[in-house]
C-alpha positions, -999 to +999 in steps of 0.1 A: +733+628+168+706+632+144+675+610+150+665+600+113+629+589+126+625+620+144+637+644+112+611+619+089+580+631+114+593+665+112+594+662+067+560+644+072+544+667+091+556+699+070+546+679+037+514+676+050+509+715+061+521+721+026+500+701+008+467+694+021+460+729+024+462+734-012+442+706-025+403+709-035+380+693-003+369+667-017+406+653-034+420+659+004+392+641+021+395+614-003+435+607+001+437+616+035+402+604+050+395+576+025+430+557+016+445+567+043+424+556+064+419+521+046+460+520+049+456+528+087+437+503+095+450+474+077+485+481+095+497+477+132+466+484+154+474+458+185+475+486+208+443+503+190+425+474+196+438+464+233+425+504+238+393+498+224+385+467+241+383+481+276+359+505+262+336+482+245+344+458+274+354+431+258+393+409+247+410+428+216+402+399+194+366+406+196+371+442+186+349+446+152+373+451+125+347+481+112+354+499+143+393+498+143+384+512+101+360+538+117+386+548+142+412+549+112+393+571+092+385+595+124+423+598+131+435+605+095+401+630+095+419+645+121+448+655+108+432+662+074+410+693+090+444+701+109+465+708+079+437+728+062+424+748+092+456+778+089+445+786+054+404+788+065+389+822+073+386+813+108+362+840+115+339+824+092+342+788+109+337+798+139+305+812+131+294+777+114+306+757+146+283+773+166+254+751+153+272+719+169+284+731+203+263+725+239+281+740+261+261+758+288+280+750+318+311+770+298+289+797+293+279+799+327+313+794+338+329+826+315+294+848+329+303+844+365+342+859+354+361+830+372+377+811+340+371+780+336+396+748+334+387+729+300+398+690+302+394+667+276+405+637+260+420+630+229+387+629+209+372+643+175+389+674+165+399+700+197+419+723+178+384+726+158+370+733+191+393+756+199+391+778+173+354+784+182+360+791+214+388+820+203+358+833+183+336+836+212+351+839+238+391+850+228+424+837+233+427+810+261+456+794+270+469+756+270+506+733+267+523+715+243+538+684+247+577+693+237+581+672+208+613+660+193+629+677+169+628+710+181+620+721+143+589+702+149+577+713+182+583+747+165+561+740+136+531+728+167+532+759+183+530+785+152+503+761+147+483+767+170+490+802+177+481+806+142+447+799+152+445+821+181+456+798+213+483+807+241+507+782+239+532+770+273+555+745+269+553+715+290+589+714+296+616+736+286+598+768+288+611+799+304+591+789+336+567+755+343+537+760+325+512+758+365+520+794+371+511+811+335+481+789+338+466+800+373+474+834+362+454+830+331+425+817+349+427+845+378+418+866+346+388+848+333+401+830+308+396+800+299+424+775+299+420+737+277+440+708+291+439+670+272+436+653+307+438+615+296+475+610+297+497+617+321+530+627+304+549+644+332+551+612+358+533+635+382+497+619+377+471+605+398+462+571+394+429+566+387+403+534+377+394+542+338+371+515+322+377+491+351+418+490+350+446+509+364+461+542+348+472+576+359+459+605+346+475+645+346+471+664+387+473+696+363+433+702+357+424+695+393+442+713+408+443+745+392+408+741+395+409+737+433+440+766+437+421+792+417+383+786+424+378+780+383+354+753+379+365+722+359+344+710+329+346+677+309+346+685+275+340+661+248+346+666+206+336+642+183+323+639+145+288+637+139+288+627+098+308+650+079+304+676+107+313+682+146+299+678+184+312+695+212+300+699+245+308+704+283+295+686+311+284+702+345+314+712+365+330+684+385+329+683+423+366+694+428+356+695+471+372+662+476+409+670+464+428+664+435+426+625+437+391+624+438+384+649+410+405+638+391+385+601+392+352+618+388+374+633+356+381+601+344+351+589+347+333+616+329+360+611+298+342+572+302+310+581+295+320+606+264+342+579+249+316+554+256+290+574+233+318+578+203+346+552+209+356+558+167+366+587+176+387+586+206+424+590+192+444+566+219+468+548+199+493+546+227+495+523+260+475+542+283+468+513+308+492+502+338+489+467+323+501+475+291+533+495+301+569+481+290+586+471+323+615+498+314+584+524+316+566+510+348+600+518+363+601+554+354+570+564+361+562+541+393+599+539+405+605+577+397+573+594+398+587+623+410+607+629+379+599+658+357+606+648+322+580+638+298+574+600+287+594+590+254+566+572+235+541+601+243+523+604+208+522+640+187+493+656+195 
């Protein structure tokens, strides 16, 4: 049976490819950044807000109403820059993005020839990041989410490969996407991993902003299994440009579990610092899960399929 909501975010998403691309700057970051941001933040933002207020550590009433805007703005920015980047000369971009990236511990990472294991949250603009680091230091490697309809999952990974990144499925795929990945790594490449929702049921539960969640095993441990080290990485917009940076590799001596806090609490800090721009729009939280989901993920966490209202990223 066809899904009519799912064939809508497929039309959506190709209109937008189609379109935005083709428009001057300006007239795109005016419709896309401007109005639609003004339209995204005077609709449905309860969860936005219940997100936002464990950050700023306060109820979701108390949220400013400039900072759920802000944060409307950053997310349609996002997806403005996304539907634009296949027709830039990415060469030339990647050359400009070098001005707003910090990485050292990456660079000291790739220089030793072990890989490195990227995690990140859903912040700022990654695919941006990513195509500066297929500039400097080539293809790397990460997984998609399996999206439904297929037609759109399709249109994800030419996407992305477009712009120069390996792409595994999460699920589906001719084999699970842990293997390719270590492989990758045992080659000095780098791999990226968003590492701030779990989507598989196979996470580690972890304390983020002083509540309950679980967050992906994935970057820990192929960390630990293939001696790459694993760096927080953090994107967000600085004005009308970019920051990205990595911090110093995380301790991964402990186990999974324990990296993967000391993860979590590194993706704290970084949202912390730029909380507009941190693109969470879905319960992350144990607290805010429907009772039919706390069932499949606690009750069944060792299930393999991917969680229904995961978000398209």
């Amino acid at each position: 049976m066809i899904d009519l909501r799912d064939e809508a975010a497929d039309l959506a998403y190709r209109t937008g490819w189609a379109v935005a691309k083709r428009m001057p700057e300006s007239a795109a970051k005016f419709l896309i950044d401007d109005v639609g941001g003004r339209l995204g933040a005077r609709g449905e933002n309860t969860q936005l807000r219940k997100n936002l207020a464990r950050v700023l550590g306060t109820t979701p009433d108390a949220v400013p109403q400039s900072l759920i805007e802000e944060s409307a703005r950053s997310y349609a920015r996002y997806w403005r820059e996304s539907f634009r980047l296949p027709a830039m000369d990415l060469a030339e971009l990647g050359s400009r993005l070098d001005q707003y990236v910090h990485v050292p511990s990456l660079h000291e990472a790739m220089a030793a020839g072990n890989g490195a294991v990227l995690a990140l949250p859903h912040s700022g603009n990654w695919d941006m990041a990513g195509v500066w680091l297929v500039q400097t230091y080539g293809r790397f490697a990460t997984v998609a989410e399996r999206l439904k309809p297929e037609s759109l999952f399709r249109r994800f990974v030419e996407y992305r490969e477009s712009l120069g990144f390996e792409i595994f499925p999460l699920s589906g795929g001719e084999q699970p996407p842990m293997p390719a990945l270590a492989e990758r790594l045992r080659q000095g490449r780098p791999i990226c991993l968003l590492g701030d929702r779990d989507l598989a049921r196979h996470g580690v539960p972890v304390t983020f902003f002083g509540e309950r969640t679980r967050m992906p095993a994935g970057p820990a441990k192929l960390a630990i299994d293939t001696g790459a080290p694993l760096l927080p990485v953090h994107c967000w917009y600085e004005g009308d440009a970019w920051g990205f940076k990595t911090d110093a590799p995380i301790d991964v001596s402990g186990g999974v579990a324990s990296a993967t806090q000391r993860l979590a609490e590194a993706f704290e800090r970084n949202i912390a610092e730029h909380p507009a721009d941190w693109h969470m729009l879905q319960p992350l939280w144990e607290a805010d899960w429907s009772q039919a989901r706390r069932d499949r993920i606690l009750g069944e966490s060792a299930g393999g399929a991917p969680d229904e209202d995961s978000g398209v990223r």
